[in-house]
C-alpha positions as CSV (number, residue, x, y, z in Angstrom):
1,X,0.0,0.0,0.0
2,X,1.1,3.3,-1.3
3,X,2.4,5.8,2.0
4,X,0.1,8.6,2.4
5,X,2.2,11.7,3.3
6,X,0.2,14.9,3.9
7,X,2.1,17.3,1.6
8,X,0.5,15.2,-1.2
9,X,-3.3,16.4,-0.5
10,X,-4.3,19.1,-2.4
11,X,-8.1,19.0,-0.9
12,X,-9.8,19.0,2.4
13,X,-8.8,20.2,5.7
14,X,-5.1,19.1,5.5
15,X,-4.4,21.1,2.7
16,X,-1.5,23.8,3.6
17,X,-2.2,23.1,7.5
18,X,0.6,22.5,10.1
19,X,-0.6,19.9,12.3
20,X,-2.6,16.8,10.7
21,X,-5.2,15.2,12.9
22,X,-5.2,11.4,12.9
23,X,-8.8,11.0,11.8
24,X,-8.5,13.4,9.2
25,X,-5.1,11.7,7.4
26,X,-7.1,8.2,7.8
27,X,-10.0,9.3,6.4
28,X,-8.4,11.5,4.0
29,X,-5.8,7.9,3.1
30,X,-9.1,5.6,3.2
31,X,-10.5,8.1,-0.1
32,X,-6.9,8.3,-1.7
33,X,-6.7,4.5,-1.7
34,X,-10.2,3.6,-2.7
35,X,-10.2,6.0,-5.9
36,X,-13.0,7.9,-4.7
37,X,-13.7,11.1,-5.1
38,X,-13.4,13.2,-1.7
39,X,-16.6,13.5,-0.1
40,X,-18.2,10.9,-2.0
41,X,-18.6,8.6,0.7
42,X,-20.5,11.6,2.8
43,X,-22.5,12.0,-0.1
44,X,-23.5,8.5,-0.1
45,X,-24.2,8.4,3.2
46,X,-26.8,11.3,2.8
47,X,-28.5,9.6,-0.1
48,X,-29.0,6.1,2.0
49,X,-30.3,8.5,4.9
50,X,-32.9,10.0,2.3
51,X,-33.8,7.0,1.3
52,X,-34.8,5.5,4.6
53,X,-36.5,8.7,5.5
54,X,-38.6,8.8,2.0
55,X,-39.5,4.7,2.8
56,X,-40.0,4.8,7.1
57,X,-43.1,7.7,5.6
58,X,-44.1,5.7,2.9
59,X,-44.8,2.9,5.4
60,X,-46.1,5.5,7.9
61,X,-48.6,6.6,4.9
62,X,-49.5,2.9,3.7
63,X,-50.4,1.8,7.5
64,X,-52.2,4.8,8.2
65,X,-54.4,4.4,5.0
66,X,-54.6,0.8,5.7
67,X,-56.3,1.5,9.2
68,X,-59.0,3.9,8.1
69,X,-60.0,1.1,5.1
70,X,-60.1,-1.2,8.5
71,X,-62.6,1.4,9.9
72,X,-59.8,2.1,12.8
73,X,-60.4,5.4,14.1
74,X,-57.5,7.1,15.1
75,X,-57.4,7.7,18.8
76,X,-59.0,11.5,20.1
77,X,-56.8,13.7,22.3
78,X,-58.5,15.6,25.1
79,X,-57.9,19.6,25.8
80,X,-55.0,19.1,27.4
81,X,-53.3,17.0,25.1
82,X,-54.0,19.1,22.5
83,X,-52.8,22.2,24.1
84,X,-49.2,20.5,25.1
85,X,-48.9,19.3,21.8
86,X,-49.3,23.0,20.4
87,X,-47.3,24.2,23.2
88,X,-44.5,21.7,21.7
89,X,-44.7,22.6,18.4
90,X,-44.3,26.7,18.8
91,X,-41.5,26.0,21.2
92,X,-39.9,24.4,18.7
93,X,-40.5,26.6,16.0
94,X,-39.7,29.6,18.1
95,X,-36.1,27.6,18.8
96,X,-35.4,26.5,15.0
97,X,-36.0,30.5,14.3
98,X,-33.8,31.4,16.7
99,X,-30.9,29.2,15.2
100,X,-31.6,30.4,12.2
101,X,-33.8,27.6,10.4
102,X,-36.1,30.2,8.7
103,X,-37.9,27.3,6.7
104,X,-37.6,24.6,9.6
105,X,-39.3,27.8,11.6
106,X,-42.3,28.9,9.5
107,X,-43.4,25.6,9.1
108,X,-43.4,24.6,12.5
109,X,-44.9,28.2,13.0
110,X,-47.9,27.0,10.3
111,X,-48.3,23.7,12.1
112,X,-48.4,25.5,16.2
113,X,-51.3,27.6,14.4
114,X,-52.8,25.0,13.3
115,X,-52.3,23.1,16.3
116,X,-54.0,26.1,18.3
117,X,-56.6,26.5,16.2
118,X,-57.4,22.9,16.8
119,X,-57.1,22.9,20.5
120,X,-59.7,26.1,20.4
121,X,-62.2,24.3,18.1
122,X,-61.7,21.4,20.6
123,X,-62.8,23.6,23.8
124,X,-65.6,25.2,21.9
125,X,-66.8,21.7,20.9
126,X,-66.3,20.3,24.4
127,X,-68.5,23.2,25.7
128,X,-71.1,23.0,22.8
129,X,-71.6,19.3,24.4
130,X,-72.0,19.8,28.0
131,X,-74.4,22.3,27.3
132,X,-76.0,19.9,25.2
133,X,-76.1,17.3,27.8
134,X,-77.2,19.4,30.6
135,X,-80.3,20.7,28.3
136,X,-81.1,17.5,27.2
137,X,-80.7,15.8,30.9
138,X,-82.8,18.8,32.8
139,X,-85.8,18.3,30.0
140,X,-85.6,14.5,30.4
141,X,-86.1,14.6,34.1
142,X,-88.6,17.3,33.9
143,X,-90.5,15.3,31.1
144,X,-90.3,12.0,33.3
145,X,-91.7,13.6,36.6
146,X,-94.8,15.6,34.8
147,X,-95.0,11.8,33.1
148,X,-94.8,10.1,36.7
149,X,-97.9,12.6,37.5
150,X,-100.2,12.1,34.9
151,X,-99.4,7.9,35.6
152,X,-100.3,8.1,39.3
């Protein structure tokens, strides 16, 4: 096996440096000796990562489809649920913002609005039904005793 000497990289973070850090030389001897291209193997690596992402929400798609066919309802959260979860999502689109991540930021900003909206159409709905259900109790009771009257 050729001897890799530093002076002979033209690329990457040896290049013109003083002091070589072992990683780096190995790394930078591993590409040398395998003919690739430098960076190639990064690249490689993102691609695979892609790829898993693009089939583990595939998968994530197919089963979810494959449960509403089944007539699976997905499972309700309460309030409170709701209301962490939105909590969650703007403090993590306020913190991607703050590093920077405008895109990362604005659509975690669309999704805590969404998520807020939700947990607001959620409270109105909840109260909508326990007015509902007191209404509907208090004319029940009232119809059975005027019923209980007229029977005895």
């Amino acid at each position: 096996m050729p001897l890799c000497l530093l002076a002979d990289f033209p690329f990457g973070p040896l290049a013109g440096s003083g002091t070589p850090h072992k990683g780096d030389m190995e790394e930078q001897c591993r590409v040398l000796r395998s003919g690739q291209e430098p960076g190639e193997g990064m690249r490689q690596m993102k691609t695979d990562r892609r790829r898993i992402s693009v089939l583990a929400l595939l998968a994530a798609f197919v089963l979810s489809a494959a449960a509403s066919l089944a007539g699976l309802d997905p499972a309700s959260a309460s309030v409170k649920g709701r209301r962490n979860t939105a909590i969650a999502v703007t403090g993590a689109a306020a913190y991607e913002l703050a590093r920077g991540h405008t895109g990362t930021g604005l659509v975690l900003g669309a999704g805590a609005a969404y998520a807020w909206k939700r947990t607001k159409d959620e409270k109105k709905a909840q109260a909508r039904h326990r007015r509902y259900v007191a209404r509907h109790h208090r004319s029940s009771r009232r119809h059975a005793r005027s019923h209980r009257r007229h029977l005895g």
